[in-house]
C-alpha positions in Angstrom: -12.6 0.4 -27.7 -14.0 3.8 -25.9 -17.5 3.7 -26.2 -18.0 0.0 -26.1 -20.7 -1.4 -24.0 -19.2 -3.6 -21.6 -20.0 -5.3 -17.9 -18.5 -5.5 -14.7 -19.6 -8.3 -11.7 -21.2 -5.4 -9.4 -21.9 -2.6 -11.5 -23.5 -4.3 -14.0 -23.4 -2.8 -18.0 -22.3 0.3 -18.9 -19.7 2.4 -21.9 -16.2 2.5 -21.3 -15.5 6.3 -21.3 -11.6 6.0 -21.3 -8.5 4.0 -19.8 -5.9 5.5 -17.3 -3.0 4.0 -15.6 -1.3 2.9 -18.9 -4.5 0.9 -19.8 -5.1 -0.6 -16.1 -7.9 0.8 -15.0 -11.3 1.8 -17.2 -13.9 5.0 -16.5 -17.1 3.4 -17.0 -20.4 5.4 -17.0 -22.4 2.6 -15.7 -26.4 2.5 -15.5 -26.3 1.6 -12.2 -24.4 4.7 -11.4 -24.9 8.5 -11.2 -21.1 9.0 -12.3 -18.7 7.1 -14.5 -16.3 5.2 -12.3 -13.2 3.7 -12.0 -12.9 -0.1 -12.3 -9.6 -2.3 -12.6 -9.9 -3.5 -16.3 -9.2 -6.8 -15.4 -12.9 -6.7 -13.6 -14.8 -6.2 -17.3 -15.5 -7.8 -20.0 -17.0 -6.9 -23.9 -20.6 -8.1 -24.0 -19.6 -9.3 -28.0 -16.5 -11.2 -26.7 -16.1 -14.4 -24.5 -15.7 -13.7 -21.0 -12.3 -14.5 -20.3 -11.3 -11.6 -22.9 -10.1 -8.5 -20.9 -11.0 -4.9 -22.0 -7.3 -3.9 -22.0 -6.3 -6.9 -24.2 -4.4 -5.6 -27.4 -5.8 -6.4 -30.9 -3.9 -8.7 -32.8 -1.5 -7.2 -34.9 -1.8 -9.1 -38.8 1.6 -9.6 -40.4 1.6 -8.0 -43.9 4.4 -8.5 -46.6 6.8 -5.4 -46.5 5.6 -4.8 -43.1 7.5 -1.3 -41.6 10.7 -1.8 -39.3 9.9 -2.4 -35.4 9.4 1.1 -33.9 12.3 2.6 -32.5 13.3 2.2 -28.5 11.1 3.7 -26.1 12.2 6.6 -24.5 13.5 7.1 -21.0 10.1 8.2 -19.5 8.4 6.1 -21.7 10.0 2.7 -20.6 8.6 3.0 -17.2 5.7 4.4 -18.1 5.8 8.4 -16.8 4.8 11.7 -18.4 7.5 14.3 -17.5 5.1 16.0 -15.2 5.2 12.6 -12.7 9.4 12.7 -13.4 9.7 15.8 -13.0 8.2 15.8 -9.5 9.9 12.6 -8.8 13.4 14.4 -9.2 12.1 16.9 -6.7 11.3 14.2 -4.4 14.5 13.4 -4.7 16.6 16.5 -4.2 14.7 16.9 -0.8 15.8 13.5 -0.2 12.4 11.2 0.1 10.7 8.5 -1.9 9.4 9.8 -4.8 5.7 9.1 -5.2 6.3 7.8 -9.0 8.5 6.0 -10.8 10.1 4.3 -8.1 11.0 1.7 -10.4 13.0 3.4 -12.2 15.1 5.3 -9.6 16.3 1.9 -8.0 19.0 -0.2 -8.2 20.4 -3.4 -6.9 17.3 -4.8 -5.9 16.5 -7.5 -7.9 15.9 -9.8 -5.1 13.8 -7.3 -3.2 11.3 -6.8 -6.2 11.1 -10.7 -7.0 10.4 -11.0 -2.9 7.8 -8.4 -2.7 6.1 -9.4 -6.2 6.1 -13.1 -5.1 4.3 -11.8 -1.9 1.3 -10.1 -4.1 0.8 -13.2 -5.7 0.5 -15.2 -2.3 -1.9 -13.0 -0.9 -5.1 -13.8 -2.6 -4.9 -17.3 -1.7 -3.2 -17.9 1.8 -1.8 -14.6 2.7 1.4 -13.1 2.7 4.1 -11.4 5.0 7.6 -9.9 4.0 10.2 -8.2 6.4 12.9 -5.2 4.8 15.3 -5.4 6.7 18.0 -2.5 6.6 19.5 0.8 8.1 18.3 4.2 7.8 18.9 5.4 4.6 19.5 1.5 3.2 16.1 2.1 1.1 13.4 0.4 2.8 10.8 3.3 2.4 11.3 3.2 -1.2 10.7 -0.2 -1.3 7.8 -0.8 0.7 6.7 2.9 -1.6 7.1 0.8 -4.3 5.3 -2.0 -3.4 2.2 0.1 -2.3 1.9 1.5 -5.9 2.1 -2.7 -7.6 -0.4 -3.5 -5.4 -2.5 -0.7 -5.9 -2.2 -1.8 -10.0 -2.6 -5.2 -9.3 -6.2 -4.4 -8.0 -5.4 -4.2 -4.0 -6.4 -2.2 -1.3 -3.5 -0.7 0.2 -3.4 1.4 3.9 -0.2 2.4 5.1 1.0 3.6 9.0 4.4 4.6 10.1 4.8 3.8 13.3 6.4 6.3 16.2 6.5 6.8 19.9 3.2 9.1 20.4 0.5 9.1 17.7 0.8 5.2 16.1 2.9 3.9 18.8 3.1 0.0 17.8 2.1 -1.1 21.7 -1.1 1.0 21.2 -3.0 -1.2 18.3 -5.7 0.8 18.3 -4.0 3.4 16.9 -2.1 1.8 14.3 -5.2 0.1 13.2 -6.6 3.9 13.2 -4.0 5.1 11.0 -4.4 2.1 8.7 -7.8 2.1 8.3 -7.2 6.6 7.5 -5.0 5.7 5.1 -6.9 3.2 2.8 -6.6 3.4 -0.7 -9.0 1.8 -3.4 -7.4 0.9 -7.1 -10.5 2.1 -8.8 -10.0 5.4 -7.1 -6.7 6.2 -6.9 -6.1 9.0 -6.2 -8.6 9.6 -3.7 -7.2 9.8 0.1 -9.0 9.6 3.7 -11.9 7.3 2.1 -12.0 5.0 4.8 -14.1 2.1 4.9 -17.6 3.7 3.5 -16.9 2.7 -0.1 -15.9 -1.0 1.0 -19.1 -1.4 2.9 -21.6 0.2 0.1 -19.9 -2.0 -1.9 -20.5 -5.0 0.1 -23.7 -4.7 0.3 -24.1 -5.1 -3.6 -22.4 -8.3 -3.5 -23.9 -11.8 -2.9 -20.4 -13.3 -2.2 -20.0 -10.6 0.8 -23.8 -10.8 1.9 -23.8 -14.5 1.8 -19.8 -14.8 3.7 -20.5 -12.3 6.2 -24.1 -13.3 6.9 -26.0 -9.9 6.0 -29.3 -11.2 5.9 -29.5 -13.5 8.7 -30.6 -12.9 13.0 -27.4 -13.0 15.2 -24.1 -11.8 15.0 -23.1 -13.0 11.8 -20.0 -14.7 10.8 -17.4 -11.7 11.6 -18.3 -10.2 15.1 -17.3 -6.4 13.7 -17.8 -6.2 10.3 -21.1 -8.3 10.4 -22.7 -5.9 12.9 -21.4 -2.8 10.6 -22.4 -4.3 7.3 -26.1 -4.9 8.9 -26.5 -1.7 10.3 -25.3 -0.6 6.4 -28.0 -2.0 5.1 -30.6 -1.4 7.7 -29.7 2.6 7.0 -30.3 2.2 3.6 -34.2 1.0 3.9 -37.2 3.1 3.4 -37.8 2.3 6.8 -34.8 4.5 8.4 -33.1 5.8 5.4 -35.4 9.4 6.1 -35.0 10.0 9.5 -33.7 12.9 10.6 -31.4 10.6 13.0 -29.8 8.2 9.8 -27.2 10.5 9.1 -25.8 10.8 12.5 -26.2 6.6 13.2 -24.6 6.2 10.3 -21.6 8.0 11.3 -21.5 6.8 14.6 -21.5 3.2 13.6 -18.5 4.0 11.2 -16.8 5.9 13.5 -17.1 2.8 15.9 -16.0 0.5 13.1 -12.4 2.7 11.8 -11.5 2.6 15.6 -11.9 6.7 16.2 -12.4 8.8 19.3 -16.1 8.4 19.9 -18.0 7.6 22.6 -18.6 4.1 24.3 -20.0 1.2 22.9 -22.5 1.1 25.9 -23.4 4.7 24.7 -23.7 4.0 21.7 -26.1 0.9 21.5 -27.7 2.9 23.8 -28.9 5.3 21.2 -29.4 2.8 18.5 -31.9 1.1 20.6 -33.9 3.5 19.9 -34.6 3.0 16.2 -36.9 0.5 15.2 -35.9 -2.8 14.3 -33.9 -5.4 16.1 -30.0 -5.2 15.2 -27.0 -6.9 16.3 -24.7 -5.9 19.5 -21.9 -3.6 18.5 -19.1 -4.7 20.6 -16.4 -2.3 22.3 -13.0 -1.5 20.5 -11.0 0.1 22.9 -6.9 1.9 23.1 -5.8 -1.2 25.4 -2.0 -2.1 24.7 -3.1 -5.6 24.6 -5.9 -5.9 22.1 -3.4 -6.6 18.9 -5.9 -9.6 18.8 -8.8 -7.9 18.0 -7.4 -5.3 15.6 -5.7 -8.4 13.5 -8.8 -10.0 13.1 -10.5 -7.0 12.0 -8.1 -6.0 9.3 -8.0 -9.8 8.4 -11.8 -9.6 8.0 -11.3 -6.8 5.8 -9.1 -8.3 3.5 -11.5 -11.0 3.1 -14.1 -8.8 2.6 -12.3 -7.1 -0.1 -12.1 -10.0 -2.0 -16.0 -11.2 -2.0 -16.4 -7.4 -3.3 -13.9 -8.0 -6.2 -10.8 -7.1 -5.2 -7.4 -9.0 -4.6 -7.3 -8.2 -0.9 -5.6 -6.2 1.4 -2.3 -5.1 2.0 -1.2 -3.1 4.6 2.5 -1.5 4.8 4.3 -0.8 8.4 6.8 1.2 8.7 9.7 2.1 11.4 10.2 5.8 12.3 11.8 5.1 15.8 13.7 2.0 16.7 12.4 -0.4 19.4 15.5 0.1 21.6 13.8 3.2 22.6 10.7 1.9 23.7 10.6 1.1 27.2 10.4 -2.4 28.2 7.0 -3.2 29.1 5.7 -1.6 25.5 8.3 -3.3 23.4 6.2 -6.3 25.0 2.8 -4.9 23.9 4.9 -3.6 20.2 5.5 -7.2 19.9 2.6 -8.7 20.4 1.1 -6.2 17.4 4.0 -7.2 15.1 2.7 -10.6 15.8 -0.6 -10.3 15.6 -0.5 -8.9 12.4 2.0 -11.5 11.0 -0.3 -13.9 12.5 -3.7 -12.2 10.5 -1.6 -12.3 7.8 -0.5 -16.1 6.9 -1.9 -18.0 10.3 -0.3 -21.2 11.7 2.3 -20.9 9.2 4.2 -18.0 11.7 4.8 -20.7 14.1 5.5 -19.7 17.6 6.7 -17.2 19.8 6.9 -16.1 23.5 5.5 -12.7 22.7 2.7 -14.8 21.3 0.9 -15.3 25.4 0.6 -11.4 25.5 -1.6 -12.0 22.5 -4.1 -14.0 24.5 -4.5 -11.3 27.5 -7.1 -8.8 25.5 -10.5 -8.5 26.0 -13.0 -10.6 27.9 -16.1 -12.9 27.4 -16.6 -14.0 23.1 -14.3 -11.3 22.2 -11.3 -13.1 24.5 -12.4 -16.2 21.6 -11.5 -14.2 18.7 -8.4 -15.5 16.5 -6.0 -13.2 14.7 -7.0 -14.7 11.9 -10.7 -14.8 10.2 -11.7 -17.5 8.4 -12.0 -18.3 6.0 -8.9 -15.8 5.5 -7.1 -15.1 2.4 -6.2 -12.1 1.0 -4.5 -10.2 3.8 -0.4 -9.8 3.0 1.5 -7.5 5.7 5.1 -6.0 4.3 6.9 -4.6 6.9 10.3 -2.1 6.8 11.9 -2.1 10.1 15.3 -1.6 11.2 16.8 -5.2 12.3 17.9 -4.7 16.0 15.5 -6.2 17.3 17.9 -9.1 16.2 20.0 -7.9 19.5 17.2 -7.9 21.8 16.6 -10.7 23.6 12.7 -10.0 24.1 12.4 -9.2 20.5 14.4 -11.7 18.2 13.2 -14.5 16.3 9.7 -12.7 15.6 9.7 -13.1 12.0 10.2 -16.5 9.9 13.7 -17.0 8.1 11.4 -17.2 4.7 9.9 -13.8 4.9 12.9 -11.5 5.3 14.3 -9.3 3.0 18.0 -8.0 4.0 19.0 -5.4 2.4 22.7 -4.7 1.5 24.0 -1.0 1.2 24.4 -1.0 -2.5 28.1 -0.7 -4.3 29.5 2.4 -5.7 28.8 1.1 -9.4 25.2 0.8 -8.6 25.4 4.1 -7.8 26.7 5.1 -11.1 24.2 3.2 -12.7 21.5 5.5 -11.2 23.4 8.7 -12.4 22.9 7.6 -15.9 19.4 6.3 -15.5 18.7 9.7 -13.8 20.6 11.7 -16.1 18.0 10.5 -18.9 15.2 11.0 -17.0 16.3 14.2 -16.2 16.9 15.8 -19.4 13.2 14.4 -20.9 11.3 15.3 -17.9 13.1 19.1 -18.2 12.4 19.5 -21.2 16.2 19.8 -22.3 18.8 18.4 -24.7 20.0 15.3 -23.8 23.9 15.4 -22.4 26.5 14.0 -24.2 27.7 10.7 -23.5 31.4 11.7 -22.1 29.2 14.1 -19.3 26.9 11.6 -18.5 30.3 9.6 -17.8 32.1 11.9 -15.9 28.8 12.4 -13.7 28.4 8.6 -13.1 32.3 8.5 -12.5 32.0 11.5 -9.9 28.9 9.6 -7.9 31.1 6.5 -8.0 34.0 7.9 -6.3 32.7 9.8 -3.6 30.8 6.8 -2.7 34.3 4.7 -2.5 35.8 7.6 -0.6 32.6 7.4 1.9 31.4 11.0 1.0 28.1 9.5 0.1 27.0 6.6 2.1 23.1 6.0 1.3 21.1 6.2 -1.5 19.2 9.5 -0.4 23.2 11.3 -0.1 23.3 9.8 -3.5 20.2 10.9 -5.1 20.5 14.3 -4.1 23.8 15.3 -4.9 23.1 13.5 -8.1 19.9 15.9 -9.1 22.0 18.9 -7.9 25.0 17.7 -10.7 22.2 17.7 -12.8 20.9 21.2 -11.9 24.4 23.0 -12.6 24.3 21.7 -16.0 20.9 22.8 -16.8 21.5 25.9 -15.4 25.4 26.4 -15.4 26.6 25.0 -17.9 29.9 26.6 -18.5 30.8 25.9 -15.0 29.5 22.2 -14.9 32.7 20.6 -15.8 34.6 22.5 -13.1 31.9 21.5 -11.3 32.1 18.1 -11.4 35.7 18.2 -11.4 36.5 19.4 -8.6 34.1 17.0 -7.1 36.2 13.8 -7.9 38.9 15.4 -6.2 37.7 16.2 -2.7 37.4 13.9 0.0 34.6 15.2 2.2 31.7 17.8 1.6 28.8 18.0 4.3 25.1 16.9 2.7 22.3 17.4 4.5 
């Protein structure tokens, strides 16, 4: 397979250099390109095979007479797919009590419903968009989940930004700075584990694509179908011409125009056409985006337009992952108005006239004036935008608040029971010992362990799965490291009622 010539929709041929992500992704060094890249797999095919063949697909294995026994079980890490590096920082994750950035899978439990939810979601978004709701209190596990969810969708060939929204920097009545944030954040699957890209590789890879070109009317006078990312995309592609690509000037419009585009500090949009007017050429209007509390409009159907952007360029779209630092009880009441109306808006980008209606929905109409005061949420044609939010559900109490969110996209999520709890101790308890490096414990410890965890949580000692996960990785540690005290240990620990975790 490595070393096979193979071709991909944008980047033409080139040789498949290697396979990451458990087979998911391919390093091509195609001819188009200075450097091998990363490409989904699911994007290229052999040039000896029929199209519909996928790289990744396995050989068929031939059935011989006498054939060898099935191999054994697959190990602990190797079930879900980790090296013991990626565990082992996963349990340190989890001693300081966050979500760890790997394995999530494999460090949750009761859940079922949740993943089915959010996996039924990735498969809705392509098509006609998705939105899901996890609902829960602090501690019940909603970061892990919408954690969790980030990483499928980055594997199932999505872009993913994230935002976590709080009273100052991404306050959710400011849009323009949770559109900011988002937009920081973006991740590509065929770069991974790059961070802070932004837009630039989105729009350079546009610009090679007839399906974007053609959607978002590249090549043609006016202001193009999208009223943003047309203008962007054109000025792209007028930076890239013989004409302006030497000036001394084409760096700095360049930046400026992306600036404009990912919503940062930067000058006015007056200013700034100001100064492209004085290139040659004739180019379209670049309209203002401003911090007004009620432009959740504008930002929705930007990010929407991104989405579908995404998917004329390849990919399966766009999903973007909110979530609550700060309840909205503390919000005042004039911005849990305007923190509505962005909740709404982006529910709204996300799967259109199937939100139906709400009375936050008139603040929605107040933002901007003139053709951008025509602007829907929603950019068509849409597709490929899906919105998973984790918020705390009191806004269930208030009266300005409740009912923003269809029945049909929540996810409630019940604390789980103390036998799910010792369900994780022997899942960890595996993980631990492979990812350490040590001897596996015997079965009776394991027990006593997942018996410990079990009643502390009926006695109300531990009460959320990060109380859980960390006492469970510090159980863990004496034994590694105490051994001959680890029984007393844990002993003593199913006897008392009440120790302090922080």
């Amino acid at each position: 397979m490595i070393s096979e010539v193979v071709e991909h929709p944008v980047h033409g041929e080139g040789r498949l250099v290697g396979l990451r992500r458990n087979g998911r992704l391919a390093l091509v060094d195609f001819d188009s390109l200075p450097l091998p890249t990363l490409v989904p797999t699911r994007e290229l095919h052999r040039l000896d095979q029929p199209r519909a063949e996928s790289v990744a697909s396995p050989p068929q294995a031939m059935k011989a007479p006498g054939a060898a026994p099935p191999p054994p079980e697959p190990s602990a890490l190797a079930r879900y797919a980790l090296n013991p590096t990626d565990a082992d920082r996963a349990l340190e994750a989890m001693r300081l009590g966050v979500v760890p950035a790997q394995g999530i899978e494999a460090f949750t439990v009761a859940r079922e419903q949740a993943f089915t939810s959010l996996n039924d979601a990735l498969c809705e978004a392509p098509a006609q968009g998705a939105l899901r709701v996890i609902e829960g209190d602090y501690g019940a596990g909603k970061t892990h989940l919408l954690e969790w969810a980030g990483q499928r969708a980055l594997a199932d060939n999505f872009l993913v930004a994230r935002v976590t929204l709080d009273a100052d920097e991404t306050s959710p009545a400011h849009p323009q700075r949770v559109y900011r944030a988002l937009i920081s954040s973006l991740r590509y699957p065929d770069r991974p584990d790059e961070l802070a890209l932004g837009l630039t590789p989105l729009l350079e890879r546009a610009l090679l694509s007839d399906s974007a070109r053609a959607r978002f009317e590249v090549d043609q006078r006016g202001h193009g179908s999208h009223l943003y990312l047309s203008a962007a995309l054109r000025w792209f592609d007028a930076l890239n011409t013989s004409e302006l690509q030497d000036a001394p000037q084409q760096p700095r419009t360049r930046r400026a125009v992306l600036d404009w585009l990912e919503g940062q500090r930067t000058r006015s949009n007056q200013d700034l056409n100001a100064g492209l007017r004085e290139l040659p050429g004739s180019y379209p209007w670049l309209y203002s985006l401003k911090d007004y509390r009620p432009w959740a409009r504008i930002y929705a159907y930007i990010l929407s337009g991104i989405a579908s952007l995404a998917t004329c360029c390849g990919y399966a779209g766009l999903i973007l992952l909110v979530d609550e630092a700060e309840r909205f009880a503390l919000l005042s009441r004039e911005n849990r108005e305007h923190a509505a109306a962005t909740l709404r808006a982006l529910s709204r980008a996300a799967i259109g006239e199937r939100l139906g209606t709400h009375p936050a929905d008139a603040t929605l109409e107040l933002g901007g004036a003139g053709r951008l005061r025509e602007l829907p949420c929603r950019f068509e044609p849409a597709g490929g935008l899906g919105v998973l939010f984790a918020l705390t559900p009191d806004y269930d109490d208030d009266a300005l608040l409740n009912g923003l969110f269809p029945d049909e996209a929540r996810i409630p999520l019940a604390s789980p029971q103390p036998h799910h709890y010792a369900e994780l101790a022997r899942r960890v308890a595996a993980f631990y010992c492979e990812a350490r490096g040590g001897s596996p414990l015997s079965s009776p410890r394991v027990e006593a362990i997942a018996q410990t965890i079990e009643r502390l949580s009926n006695r109300g000692t531990l009460l959320t799965m990060r109380q859980v996960m960390k006492t469970l990785v510090e159980l863990l540690d004496v034994h590694r490291h105490f051994p001959e005290r680890a029984d007393g240990v844990v002993d003593n620990l199913s006897r008392v009622s009440h120790f302090d975790i922080f």
